[in-house]
C-alpha positions in Angstrom: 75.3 14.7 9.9 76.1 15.4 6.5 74.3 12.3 5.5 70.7 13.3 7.3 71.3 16.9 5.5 71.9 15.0 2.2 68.4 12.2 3.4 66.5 15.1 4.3 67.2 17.2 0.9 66.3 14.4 -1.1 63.2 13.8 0.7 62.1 17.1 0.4 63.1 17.5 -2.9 60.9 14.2 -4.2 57.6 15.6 -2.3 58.1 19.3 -3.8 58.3 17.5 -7.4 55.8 14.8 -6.9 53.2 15.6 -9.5 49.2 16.1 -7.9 47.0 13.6 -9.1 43.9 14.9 -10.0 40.6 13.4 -8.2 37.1 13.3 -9.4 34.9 13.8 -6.1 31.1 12.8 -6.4 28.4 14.6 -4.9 27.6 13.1 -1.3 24.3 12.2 -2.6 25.5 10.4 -5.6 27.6 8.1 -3.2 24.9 8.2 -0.7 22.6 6.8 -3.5 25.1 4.0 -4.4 24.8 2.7 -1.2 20.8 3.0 -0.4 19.2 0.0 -0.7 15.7 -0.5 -1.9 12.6 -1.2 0.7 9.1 -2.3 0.7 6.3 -1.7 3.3 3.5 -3.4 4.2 1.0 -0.1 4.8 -2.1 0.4 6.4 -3.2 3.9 4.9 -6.7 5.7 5.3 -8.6 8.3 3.1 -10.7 11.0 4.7 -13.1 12.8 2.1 -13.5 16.1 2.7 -17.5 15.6 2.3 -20.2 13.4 3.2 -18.4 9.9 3.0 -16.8 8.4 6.0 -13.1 7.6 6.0 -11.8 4.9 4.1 -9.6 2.3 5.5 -7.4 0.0 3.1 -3.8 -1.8 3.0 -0.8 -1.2 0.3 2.4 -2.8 -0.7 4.6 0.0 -1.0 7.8 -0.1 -3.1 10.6 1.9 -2.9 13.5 2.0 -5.0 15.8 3.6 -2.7 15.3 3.7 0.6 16.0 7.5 1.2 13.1 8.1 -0.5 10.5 6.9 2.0 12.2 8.9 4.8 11.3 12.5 3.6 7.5 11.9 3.1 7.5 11.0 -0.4 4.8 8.7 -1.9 5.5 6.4 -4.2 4.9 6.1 -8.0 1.6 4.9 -8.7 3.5 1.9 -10.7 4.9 1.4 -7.1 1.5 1.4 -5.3 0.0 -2.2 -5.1 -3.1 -1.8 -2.9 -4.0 -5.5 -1.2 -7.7 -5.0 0.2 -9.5 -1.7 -0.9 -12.1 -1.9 1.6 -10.6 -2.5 5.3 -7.2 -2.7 6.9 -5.7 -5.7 6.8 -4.0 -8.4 9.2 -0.5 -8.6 7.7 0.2 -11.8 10.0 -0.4 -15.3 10.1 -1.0 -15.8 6.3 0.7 -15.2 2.9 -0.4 -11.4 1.9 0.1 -10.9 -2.2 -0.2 -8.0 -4.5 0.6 -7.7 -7.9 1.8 -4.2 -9.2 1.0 -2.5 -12.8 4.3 -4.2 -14.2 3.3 -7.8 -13.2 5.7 -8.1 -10.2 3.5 -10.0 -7.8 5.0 -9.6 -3.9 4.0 -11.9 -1.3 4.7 -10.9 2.2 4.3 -14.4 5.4 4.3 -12.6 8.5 4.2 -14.8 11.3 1.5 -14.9 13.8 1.4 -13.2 16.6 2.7 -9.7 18.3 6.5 -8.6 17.0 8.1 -5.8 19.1 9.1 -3.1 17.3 11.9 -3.5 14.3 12.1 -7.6 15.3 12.2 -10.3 12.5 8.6 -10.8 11.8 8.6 -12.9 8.2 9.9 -12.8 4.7 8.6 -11.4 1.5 9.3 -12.5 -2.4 8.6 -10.6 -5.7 9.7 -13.6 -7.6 12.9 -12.3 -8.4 14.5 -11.8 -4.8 13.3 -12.4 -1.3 13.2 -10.0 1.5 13.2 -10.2 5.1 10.8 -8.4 6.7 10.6 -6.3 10.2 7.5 -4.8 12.8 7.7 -0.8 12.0 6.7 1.5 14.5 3.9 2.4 13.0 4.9 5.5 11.3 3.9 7.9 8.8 5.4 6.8 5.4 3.7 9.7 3.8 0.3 11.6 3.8 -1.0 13.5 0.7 -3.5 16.4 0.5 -5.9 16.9 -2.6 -8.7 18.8 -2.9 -11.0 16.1 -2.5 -9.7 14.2 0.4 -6.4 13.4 2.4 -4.8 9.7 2.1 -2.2 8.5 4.6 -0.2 5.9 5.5 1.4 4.1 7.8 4.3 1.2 8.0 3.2 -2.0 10.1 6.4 -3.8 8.6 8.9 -3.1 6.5 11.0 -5.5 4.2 15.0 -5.0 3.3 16.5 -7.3 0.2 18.2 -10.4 1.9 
């Protein structure tokens, strides 16, 4: 007995003096960040003018940095705004699909032919530096933006995640 006394002072004598280390915590966010992974869509958007001009219908590359970003309704930078036909929606499958942004990335998406069901493998995409793979979206609202003079939206056909 006089032995487990003699374990148990000792034991609780070593956690009583043991010295707290001293942690730096991040913000949630700032780890959330760490871990977000950048995104590109493949957008169908549309214009309505408030007057006299009929809607305009037209097809983007959209880039986002981090991911997170495209899930709150934010639009991209204009440097991350690469718009692929300016006069009609376009068919994202069955042949290459390139843009080049302001910086002189050029990203090519090859969607294969045919229907994809929603969030299937559906093609690949490069910007030259990496290659992506790409996925059928549900078609939702990436983001929509009011102005004075008209309201542009747009919405993800696919969506392409870093290899």
């Amino acid at each position: 007995m006089k032995s487990f006394t003699a374990l148990t002072t000792l034991l609780l004598a070593a956690v009583a003096s043991a010295t707290p280390t001293p942690v730096d915590f991040e913000t949630s966010a700032d780890v959330l960040a760490k871990r977000d992974t950048e995104i590109v869509y493949l957008a169908n958007c549309q214009s309505e003018v408030s007057c006299c001009t009929p809607t305009q219908y037209y097809s983007q590359i959209l880039y986002y940095p981090a991911s997170a970003d495209s899930n709150n309704g934010q639009a991209p930078t204009a440097a991350n705004t690469c718009t692929v036909n300016s006069n009609s929606l376009l068919t994202w499958e069955g042949s290459a699909q390139s843009c080049t942004y302001s910086s002189g990335v050029t990203f090519t998406s090859h969607i294969d032919a045919g229907s994809h069901a929603a969030y299937s493998y559906s093609g690949w995409g490069s910007n030259g530096f990496k290659n992506w793979n790409c996925y059928r979206d549900n078609g939702r609202l990436i983001f929509s933006q009011s102005r004075p003079e008209a309201e542009n939206h747009c919405n993800s056909i696919y969506y392409c995640l870093p290899q």
